[in-house]
Biopython code that builds the backbone (N, CA, C, O; Angstrom):
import numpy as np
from Bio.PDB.StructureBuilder import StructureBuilder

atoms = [
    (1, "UNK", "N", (0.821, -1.195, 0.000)),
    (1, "UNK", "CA", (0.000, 0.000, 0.000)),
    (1, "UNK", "C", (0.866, 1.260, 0.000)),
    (1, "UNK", "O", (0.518, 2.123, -0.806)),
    (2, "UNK", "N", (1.602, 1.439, 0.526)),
    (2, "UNK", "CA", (2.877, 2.300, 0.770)),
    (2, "UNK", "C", (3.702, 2.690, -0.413)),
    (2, "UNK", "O", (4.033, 3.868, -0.543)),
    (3, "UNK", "N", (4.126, 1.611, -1.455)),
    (3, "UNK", "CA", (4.486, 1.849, -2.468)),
    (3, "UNK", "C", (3.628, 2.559, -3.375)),
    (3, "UNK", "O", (3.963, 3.654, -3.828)),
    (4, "UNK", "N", (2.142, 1.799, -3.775)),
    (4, "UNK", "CA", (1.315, 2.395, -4.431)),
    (4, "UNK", "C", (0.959, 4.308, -4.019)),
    (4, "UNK", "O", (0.603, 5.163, -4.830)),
    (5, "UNK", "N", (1.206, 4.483, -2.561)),
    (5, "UNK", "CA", (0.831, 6.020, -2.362)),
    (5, "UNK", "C", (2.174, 6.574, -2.626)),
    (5, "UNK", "O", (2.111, 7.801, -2.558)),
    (6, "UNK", "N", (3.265, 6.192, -2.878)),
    (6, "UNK", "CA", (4.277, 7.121, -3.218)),
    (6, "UNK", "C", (4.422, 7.382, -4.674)),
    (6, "UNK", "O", (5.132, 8.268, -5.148)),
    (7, "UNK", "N", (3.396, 6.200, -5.620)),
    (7, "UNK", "CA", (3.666, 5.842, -6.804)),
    (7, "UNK", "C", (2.709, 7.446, -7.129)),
    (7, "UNK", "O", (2.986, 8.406, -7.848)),
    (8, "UNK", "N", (1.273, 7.101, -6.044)),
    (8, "UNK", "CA", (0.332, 8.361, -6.918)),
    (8, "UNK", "C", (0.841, 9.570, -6.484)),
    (8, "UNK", "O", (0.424, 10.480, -7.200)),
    (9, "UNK", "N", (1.815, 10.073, -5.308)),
    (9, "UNK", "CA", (1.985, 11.146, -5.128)),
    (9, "UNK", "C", (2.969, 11.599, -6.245)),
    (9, "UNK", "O", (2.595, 12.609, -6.842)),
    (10, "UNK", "N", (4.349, 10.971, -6.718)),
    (10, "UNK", "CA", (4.911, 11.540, -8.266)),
    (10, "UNK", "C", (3.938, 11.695, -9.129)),
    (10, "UNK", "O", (3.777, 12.754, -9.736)),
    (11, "UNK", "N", (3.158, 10.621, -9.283)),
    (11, "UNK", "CA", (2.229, 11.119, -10.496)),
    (11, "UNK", "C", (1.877, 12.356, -10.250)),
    (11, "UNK", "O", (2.282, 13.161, -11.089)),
    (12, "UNK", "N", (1.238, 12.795, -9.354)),
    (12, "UNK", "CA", (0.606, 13.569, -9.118)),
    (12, "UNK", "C", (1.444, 15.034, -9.361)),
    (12, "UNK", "O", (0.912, 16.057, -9.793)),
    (13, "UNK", "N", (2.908, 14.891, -8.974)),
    (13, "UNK", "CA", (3.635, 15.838, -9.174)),
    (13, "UNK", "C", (4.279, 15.931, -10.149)),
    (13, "UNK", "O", (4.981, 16.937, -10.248)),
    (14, "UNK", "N", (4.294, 14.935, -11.234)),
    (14, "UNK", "CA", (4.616, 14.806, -12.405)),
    (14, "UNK", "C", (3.424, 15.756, -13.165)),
    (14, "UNK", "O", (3.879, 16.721, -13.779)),
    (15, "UNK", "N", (1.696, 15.555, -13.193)),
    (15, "UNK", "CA", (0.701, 15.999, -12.998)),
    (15, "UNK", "C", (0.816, 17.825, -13.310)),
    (15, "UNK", "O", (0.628, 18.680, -14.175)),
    (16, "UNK", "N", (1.211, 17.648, -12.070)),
    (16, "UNK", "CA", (1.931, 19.292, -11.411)),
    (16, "UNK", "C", (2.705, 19.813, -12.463)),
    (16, "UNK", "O", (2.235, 20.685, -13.194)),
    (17, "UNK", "N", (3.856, 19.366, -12.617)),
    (17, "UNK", "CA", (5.086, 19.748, -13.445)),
    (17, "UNK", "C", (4.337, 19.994, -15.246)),
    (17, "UNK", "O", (4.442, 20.882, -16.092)),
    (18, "UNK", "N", (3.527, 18.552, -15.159)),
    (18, "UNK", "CA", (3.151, 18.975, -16.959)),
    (18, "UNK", "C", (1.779, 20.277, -17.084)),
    (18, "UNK", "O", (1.514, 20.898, -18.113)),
    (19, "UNK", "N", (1.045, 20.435, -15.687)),
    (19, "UNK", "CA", (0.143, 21.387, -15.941)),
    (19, "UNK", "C", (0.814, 22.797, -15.875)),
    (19, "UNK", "O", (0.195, 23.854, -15.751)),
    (20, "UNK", "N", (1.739, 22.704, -15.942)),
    (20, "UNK", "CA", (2.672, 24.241, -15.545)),
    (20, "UNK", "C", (3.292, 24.586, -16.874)),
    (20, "UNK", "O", (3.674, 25.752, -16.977)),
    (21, "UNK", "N", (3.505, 23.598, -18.165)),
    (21, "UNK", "CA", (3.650, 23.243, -19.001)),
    (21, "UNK", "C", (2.586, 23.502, -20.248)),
    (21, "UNK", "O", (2.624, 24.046, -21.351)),
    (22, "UNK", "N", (1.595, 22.781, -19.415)),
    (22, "UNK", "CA", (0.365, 22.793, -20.562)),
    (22, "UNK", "C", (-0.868, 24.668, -20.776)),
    (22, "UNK", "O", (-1.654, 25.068, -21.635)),
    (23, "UNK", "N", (-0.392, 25.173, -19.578)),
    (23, "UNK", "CA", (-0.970, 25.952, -18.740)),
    (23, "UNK", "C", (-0.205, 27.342, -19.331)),
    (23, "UNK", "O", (-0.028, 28.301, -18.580)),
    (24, "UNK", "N", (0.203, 27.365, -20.652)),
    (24, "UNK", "CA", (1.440, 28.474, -20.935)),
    (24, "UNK", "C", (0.882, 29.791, -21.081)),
    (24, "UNK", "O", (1.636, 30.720, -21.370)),
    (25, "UNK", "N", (-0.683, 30.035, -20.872)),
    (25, "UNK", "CA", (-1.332, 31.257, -21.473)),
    (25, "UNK", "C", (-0.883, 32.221, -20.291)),
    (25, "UNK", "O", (-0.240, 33.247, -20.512)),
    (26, "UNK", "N", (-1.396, 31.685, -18.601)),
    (26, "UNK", "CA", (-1.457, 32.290, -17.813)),
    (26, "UNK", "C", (-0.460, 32.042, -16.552)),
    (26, "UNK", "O", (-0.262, 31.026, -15.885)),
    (27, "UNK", "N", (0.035, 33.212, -16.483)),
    (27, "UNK", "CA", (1.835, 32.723, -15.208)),
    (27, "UNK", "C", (0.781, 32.321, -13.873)),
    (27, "UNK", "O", (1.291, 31.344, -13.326)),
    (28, "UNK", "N", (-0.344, 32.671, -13.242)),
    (28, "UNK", "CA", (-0.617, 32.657, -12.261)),
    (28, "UNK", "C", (-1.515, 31.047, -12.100)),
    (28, "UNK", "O", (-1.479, 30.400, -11.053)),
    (29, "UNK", "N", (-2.339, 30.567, -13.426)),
    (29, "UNK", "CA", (-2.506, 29.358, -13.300)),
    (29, "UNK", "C", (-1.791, 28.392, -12.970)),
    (29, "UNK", "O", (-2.006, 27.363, -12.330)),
    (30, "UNK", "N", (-0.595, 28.980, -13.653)),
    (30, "UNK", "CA", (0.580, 27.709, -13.784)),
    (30, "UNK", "C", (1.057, 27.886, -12.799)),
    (30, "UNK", "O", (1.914, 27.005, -12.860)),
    (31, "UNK", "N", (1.203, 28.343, -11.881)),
    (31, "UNK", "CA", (1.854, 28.373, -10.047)),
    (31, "UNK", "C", (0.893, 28.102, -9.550)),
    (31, "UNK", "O", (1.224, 27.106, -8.906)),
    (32, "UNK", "N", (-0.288, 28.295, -9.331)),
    (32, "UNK", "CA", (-0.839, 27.842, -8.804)),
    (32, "UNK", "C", (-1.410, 26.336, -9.275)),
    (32, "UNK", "O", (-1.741, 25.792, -8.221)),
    (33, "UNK", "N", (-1.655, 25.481, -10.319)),
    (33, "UNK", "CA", (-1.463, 24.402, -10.736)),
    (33, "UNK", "C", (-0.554, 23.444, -10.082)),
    (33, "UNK", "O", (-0.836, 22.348, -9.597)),
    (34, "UNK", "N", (0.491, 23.992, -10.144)),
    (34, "UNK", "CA", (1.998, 23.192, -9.506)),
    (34, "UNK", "C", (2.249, 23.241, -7.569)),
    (34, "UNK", "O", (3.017, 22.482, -6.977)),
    (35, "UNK", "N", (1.459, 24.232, -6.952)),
    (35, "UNK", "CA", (1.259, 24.872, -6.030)),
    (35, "UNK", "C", (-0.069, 23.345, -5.546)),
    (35, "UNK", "O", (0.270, 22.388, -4.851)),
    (36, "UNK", "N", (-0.619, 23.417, -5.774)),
    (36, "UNK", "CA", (-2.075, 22.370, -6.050)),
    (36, "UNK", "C", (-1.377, 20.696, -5.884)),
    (36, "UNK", "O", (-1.774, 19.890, -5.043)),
    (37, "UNK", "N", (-0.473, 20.475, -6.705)),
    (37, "UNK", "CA", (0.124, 19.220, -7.290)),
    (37, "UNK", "C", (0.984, 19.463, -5.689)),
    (37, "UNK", "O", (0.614, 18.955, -4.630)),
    (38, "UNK", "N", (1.748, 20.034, -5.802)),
    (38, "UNK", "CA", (2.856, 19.708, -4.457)),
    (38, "UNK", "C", (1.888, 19.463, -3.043)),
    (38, "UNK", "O", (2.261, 18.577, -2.275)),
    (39, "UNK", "N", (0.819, 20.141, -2.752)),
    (39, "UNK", "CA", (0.617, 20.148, -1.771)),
    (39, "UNK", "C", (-0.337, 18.693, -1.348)),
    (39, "UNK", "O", (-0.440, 18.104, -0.272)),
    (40, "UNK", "N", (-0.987, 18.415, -2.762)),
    (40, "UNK", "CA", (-1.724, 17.322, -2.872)),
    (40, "UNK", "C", (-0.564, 16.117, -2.906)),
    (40, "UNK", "O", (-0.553, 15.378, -1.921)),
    (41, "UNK", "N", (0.018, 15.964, -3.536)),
    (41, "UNK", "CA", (0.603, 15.180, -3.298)),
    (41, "UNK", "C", (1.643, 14.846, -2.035)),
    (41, "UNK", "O", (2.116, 13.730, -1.821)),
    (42, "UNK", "N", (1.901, 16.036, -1.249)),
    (42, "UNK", "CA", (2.652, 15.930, -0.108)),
    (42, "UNK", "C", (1.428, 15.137, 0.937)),
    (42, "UNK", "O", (1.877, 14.243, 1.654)),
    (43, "UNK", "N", (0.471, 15.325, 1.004)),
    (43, "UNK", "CA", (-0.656, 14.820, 1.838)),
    (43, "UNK", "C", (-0.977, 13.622, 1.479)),
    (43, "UNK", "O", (-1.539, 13.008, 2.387)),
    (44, "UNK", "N", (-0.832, 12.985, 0.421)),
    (44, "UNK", "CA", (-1.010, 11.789, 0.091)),
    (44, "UNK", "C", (0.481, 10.657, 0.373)),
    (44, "UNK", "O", (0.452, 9.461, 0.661)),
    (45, "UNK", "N", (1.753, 11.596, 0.154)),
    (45, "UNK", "CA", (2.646, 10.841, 0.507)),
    (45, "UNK", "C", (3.000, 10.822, 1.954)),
    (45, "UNK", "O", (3.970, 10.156, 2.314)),
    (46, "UNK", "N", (2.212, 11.576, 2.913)),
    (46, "UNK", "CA", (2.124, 11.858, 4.328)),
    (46, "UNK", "C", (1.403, 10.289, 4.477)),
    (46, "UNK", "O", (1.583, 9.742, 5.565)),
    (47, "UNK", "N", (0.861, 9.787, 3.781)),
    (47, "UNK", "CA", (-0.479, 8.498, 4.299)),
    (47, "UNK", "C", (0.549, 7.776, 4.211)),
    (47, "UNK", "O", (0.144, 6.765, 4.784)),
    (48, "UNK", "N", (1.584, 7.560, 3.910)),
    (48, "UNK", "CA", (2.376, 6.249, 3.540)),
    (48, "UNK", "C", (3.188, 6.039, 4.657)),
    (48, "UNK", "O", (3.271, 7.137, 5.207)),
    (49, "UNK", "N", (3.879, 5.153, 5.331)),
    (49, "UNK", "CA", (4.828, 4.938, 6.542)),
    (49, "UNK", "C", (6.228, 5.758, 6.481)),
    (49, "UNK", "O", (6.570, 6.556, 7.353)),
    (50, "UNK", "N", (6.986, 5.446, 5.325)),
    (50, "UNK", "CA", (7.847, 6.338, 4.710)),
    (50, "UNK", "C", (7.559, 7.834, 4.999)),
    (50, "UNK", "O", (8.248, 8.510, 5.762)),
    (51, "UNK", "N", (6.711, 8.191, 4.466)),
    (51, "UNK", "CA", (5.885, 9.655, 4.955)),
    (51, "UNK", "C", (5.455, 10.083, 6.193)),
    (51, "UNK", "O", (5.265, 11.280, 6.404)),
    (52, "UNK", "N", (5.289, 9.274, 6.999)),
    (52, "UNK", "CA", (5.504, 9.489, 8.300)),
    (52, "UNK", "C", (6.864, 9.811, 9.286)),
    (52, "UNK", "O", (7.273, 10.642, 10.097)),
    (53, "UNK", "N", (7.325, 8.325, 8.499)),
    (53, "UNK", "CA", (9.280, 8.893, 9.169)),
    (53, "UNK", "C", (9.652, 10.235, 8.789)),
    (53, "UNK", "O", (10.407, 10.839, 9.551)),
    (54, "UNK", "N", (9.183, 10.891, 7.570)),
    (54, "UNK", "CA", (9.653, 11.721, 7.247)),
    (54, "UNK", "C", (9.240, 13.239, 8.008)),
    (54, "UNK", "O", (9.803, 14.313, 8.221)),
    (55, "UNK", "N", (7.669, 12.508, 8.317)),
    (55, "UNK", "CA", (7.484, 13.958, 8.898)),
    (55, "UNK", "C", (7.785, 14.105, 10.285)),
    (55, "UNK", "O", (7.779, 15.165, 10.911)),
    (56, "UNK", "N", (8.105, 12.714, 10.817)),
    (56, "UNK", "CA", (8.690, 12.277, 12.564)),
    (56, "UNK", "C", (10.289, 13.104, 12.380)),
    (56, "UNK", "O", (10.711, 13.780, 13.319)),
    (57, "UNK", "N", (10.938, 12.991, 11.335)),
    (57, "UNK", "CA", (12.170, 13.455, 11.234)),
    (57, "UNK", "C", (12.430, 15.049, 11.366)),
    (57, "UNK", "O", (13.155, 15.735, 12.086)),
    (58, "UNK", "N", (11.307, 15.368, 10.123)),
    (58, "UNK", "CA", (11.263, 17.014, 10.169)),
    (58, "UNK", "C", (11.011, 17.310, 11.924)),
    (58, "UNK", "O", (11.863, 17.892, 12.596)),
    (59, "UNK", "N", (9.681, 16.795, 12.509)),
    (59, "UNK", "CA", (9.287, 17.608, 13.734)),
    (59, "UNK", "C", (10.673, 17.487, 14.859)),
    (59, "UNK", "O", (11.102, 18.390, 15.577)),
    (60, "UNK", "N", (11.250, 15.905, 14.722)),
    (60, "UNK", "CA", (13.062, 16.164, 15.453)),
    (60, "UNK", "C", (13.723, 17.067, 14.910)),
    (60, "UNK", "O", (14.239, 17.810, 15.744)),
    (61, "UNK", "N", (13.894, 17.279, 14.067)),
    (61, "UNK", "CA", (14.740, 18.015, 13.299)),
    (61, "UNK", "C", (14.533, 19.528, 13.726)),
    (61, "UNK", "O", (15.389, 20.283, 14.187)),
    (62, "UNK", "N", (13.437, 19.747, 13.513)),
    (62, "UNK", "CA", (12.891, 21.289, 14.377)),
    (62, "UNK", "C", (13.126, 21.820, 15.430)),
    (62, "UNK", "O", (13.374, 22.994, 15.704)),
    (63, "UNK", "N", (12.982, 20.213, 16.520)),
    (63, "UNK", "CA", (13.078, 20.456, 17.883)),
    (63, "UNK", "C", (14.204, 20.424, 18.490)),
    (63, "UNK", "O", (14.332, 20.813, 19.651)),
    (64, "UNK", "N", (15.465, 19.802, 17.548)),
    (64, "UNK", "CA", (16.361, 19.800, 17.621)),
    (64, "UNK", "C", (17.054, 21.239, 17.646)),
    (64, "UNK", "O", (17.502, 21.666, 18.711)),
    (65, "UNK", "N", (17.149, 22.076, 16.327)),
    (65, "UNK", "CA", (17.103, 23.665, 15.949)),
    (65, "UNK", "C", (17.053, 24.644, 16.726)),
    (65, "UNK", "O", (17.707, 25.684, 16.661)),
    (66, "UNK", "N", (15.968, 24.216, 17.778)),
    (66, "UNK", "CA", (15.318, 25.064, 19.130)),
    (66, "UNK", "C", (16.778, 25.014, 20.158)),
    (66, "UNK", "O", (17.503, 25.909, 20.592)),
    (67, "UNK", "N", (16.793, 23.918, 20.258)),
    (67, "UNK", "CA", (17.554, 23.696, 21.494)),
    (67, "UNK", "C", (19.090, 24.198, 21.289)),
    (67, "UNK", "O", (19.911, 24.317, 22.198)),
    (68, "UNK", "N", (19.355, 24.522, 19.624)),
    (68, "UNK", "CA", (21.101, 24.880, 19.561)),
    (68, "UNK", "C", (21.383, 26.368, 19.835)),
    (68, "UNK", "O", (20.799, 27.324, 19.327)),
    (69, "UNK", "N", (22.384, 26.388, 20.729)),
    (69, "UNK", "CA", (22.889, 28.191, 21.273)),
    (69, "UNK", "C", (23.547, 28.867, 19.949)),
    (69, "UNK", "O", (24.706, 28.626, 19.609)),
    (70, "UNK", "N", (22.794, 29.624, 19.336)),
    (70, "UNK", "CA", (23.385, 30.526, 18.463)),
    (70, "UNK", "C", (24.143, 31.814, 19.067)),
    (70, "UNK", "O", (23.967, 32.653, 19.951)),
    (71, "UNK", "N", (24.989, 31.520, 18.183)),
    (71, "UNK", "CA", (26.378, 32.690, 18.588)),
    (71, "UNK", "C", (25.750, 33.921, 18.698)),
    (71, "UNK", "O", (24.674, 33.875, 18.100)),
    (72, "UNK", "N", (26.011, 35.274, 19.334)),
    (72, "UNK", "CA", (25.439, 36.497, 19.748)),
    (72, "UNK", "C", (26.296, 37.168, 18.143)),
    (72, "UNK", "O", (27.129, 36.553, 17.478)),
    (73, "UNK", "N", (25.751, 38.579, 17.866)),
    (73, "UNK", "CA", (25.979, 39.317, 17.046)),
    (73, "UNK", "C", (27.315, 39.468, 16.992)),
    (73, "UNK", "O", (27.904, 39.392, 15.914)),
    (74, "UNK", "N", (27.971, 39.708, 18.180)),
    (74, "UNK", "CA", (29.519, 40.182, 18.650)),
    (74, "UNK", "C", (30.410, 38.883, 17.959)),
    (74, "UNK", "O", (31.152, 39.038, 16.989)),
    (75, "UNK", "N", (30.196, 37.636, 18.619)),
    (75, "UNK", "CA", (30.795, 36.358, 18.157)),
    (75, "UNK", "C", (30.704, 36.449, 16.352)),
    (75, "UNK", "O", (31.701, 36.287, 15.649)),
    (76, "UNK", "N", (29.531, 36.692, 15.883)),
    (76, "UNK", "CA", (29.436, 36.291, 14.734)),
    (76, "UNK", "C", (30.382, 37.312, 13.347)),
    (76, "UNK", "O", (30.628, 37.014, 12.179)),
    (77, "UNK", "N", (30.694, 38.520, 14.138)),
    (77, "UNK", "CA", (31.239, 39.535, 13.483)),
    (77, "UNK", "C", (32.944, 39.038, 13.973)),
    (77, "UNK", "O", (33.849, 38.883, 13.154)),
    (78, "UNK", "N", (33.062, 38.889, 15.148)),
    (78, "UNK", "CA", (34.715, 38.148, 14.764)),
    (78, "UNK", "C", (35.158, 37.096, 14.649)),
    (78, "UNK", "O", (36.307, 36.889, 15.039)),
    (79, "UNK", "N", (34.622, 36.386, 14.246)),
    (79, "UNK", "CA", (34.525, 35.126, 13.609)),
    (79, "UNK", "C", (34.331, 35.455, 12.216)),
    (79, "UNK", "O", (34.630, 34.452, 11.568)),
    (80, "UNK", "N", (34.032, 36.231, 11.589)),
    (80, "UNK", "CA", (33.973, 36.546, 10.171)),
    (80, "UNK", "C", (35.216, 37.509, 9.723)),
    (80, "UNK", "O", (35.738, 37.617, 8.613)),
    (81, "UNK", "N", (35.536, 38.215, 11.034)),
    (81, "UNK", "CA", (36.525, 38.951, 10.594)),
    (81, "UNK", "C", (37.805, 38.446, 10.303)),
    (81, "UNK", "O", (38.618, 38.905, 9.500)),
    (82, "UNK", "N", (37.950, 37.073, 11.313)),
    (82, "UNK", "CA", (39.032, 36.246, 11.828)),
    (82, "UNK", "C", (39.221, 35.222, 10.282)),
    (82, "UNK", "O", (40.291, 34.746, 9.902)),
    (83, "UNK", "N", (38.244, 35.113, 9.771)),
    (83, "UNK", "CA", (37.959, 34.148, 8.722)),
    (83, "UNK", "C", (38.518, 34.958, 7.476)),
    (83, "UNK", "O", (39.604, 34.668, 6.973)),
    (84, "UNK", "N", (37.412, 36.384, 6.823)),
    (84, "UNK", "CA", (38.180, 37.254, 6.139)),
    (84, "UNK", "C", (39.563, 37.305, 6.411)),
    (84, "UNK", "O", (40.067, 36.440, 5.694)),
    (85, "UNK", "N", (40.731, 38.049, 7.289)),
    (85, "UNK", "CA", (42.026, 38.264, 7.410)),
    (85, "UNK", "C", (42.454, 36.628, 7.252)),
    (85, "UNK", "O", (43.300, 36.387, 6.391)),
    (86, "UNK", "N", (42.068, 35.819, 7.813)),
    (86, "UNK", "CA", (43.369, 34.141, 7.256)),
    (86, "UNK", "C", (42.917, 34.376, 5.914)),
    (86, "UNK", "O", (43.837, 34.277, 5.102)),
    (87, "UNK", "N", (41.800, 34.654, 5.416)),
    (87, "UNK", "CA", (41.821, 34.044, 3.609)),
    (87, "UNK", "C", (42.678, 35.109, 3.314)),
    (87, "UNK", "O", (43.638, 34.647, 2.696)),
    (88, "UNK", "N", (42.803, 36.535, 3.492)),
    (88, "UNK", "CA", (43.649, 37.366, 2.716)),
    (88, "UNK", "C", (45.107, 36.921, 2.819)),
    (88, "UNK", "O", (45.948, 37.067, 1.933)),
    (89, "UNK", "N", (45.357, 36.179, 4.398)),
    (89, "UNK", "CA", (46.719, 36.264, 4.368)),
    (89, "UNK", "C", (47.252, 35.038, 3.687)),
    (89, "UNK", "O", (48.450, 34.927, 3.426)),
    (90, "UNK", "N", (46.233, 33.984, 3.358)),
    (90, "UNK", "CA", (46.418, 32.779, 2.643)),
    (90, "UNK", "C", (46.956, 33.221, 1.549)),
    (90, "UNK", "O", (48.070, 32.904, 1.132)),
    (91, "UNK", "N", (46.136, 34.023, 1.003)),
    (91, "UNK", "CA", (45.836, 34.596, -0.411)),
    (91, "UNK", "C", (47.414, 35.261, -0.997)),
    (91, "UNK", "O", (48.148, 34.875, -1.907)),
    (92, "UNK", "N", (47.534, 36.433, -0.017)),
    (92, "UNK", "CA", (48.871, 36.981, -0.557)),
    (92, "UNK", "C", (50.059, 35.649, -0.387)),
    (92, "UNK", "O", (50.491, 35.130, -1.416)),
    (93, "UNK", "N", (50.353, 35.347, 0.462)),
    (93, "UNK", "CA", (50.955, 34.315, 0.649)),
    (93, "UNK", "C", (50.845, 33.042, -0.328)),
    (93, "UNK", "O", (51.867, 32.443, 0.006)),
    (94, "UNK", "N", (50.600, 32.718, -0.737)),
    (94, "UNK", "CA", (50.273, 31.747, -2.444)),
    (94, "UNK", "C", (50.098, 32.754, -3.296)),
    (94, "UNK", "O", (49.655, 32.149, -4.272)),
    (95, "UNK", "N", (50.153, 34.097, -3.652)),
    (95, "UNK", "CA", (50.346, 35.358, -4.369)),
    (95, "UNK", "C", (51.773, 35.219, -4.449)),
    (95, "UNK", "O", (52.319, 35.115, -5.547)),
    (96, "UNK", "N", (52.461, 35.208, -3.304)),
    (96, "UNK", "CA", (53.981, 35.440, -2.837)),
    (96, "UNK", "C", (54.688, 34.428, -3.793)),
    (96, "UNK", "O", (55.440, 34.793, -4.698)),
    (97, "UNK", "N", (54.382, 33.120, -3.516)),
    (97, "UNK", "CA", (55.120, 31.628, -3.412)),
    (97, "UNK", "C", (54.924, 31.664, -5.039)),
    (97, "UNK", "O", (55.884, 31.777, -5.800)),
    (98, "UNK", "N", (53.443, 31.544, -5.523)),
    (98, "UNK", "CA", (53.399, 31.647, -7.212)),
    (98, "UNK", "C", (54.335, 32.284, -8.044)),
    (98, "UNK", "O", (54.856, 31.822, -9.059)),
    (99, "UNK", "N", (54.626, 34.191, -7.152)),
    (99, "UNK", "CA", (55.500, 34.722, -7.982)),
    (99, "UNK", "C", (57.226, 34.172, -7.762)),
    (99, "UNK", "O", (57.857, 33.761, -8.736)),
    (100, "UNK", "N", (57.781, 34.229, -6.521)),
    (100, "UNK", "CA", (58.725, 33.159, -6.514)),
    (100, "UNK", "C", (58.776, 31.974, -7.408)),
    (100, "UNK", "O", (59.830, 31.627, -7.941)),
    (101, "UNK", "N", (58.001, 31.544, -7.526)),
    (101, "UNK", "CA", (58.564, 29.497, -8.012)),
    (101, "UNK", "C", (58.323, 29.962, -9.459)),
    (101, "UNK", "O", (58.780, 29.196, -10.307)),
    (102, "UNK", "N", (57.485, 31.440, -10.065)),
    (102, "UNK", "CA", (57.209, 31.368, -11.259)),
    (102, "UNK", "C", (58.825, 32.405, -11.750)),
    (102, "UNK", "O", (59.278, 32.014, -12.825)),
    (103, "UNK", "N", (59.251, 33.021, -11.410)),
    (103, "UNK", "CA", (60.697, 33.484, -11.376)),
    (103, "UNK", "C", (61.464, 33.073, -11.601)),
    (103, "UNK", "O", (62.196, 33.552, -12.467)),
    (104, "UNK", "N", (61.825, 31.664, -10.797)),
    (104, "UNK", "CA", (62.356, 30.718, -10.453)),
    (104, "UNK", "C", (62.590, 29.917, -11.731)),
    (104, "UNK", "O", (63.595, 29.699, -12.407)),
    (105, "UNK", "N", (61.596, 29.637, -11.804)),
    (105, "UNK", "CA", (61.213, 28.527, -13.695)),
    (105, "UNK", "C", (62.207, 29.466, -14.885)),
    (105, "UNK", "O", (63.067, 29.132, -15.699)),
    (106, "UNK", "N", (61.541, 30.866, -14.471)),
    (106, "UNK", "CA", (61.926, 31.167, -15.622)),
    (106, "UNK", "C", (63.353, 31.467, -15.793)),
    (106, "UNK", "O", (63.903, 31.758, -16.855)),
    (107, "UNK", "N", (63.883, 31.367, -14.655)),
    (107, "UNK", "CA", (65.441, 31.632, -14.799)),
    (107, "UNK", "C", (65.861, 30.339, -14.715)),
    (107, "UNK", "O", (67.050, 30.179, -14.992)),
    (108, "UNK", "N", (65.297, 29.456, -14.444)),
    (108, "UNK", "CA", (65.998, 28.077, -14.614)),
    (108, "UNK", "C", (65.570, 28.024, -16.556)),
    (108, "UNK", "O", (66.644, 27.958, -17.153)),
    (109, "UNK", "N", (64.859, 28.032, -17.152)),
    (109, "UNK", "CA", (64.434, 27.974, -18.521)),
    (109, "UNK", "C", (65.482, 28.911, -19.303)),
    (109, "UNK", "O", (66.008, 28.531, -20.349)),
    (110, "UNK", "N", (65.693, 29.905, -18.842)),
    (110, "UNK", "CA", (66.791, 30.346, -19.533)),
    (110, "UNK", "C", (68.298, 30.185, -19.371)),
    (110, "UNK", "O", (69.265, 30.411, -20.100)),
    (111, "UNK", "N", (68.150, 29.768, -18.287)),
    (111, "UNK", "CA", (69.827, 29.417, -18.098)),
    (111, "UNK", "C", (69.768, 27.821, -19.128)),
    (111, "UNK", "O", (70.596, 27.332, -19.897)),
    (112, "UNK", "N", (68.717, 27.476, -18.794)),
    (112, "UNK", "CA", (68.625, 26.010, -19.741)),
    (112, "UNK", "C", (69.059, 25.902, -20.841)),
    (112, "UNK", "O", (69.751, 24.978, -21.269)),
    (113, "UNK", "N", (68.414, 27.541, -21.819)),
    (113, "UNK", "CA", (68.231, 27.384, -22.928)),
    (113, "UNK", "C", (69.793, 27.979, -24.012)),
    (113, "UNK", "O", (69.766, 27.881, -25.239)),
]
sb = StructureBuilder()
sb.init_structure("model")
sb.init_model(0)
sb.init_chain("A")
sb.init_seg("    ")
for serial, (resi, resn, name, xyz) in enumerate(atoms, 1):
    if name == "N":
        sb.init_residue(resn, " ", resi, " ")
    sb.init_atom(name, np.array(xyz, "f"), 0.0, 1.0, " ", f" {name:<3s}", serial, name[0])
structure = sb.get_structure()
């Protein structure tokens, strides 16, 4: 039974996808058509067991979200700042080393040649 409701909910959003398609006169049919298809079919794939784990997962998943300490404004600005300055100093620094080793080549290439 489970298989069969996941089978009609693609259809259904397949459904969705070609009435958005078929629907080319008017932009607001066609969102709302596809708008129609997703939601219908999310409720039908809700009936299935699969669809249940899924929505048992989302509501952990939520409650999970709640419970994590987000960093204050202050943290989040030097921590970005700290992040910006290593990439610059990465940056010049393999800026540095490129122009060295590319110097390098070329005076080895001509002494070669």
């Amino acid at each position: 039974m489970d298989k069969l409701l996941i089978f009609v909910s693609v259809l259904l959003l397949g459904a969705g996808i070609g009435g958005y398609y078929y629907f080319d006169e008017s932009e607001l049919l066609r969102v709302v058509v596809v708008l129609v298809a997703v939601i219908v079919a999310t409720f039908v794939a809700l009936q299935s067991a699969p669809g249940q784990a899924a929505w048992e997962f989302a509501k952990g998943a939520r409650l999970e979200a709640r419970k994590v300490v987000w960093p204050t404004r202050r943290e989040t600005t030097q921590t970005t700042l700290i992040v910006i300055v290593g990439v610059i100093l990465i940056g010049v620094y393999i800026w540095l080393l490129d122009t060295v080793l590319s110097k390098l080549v070329k005076a080895l290439i001509v002494v070669g040649s």
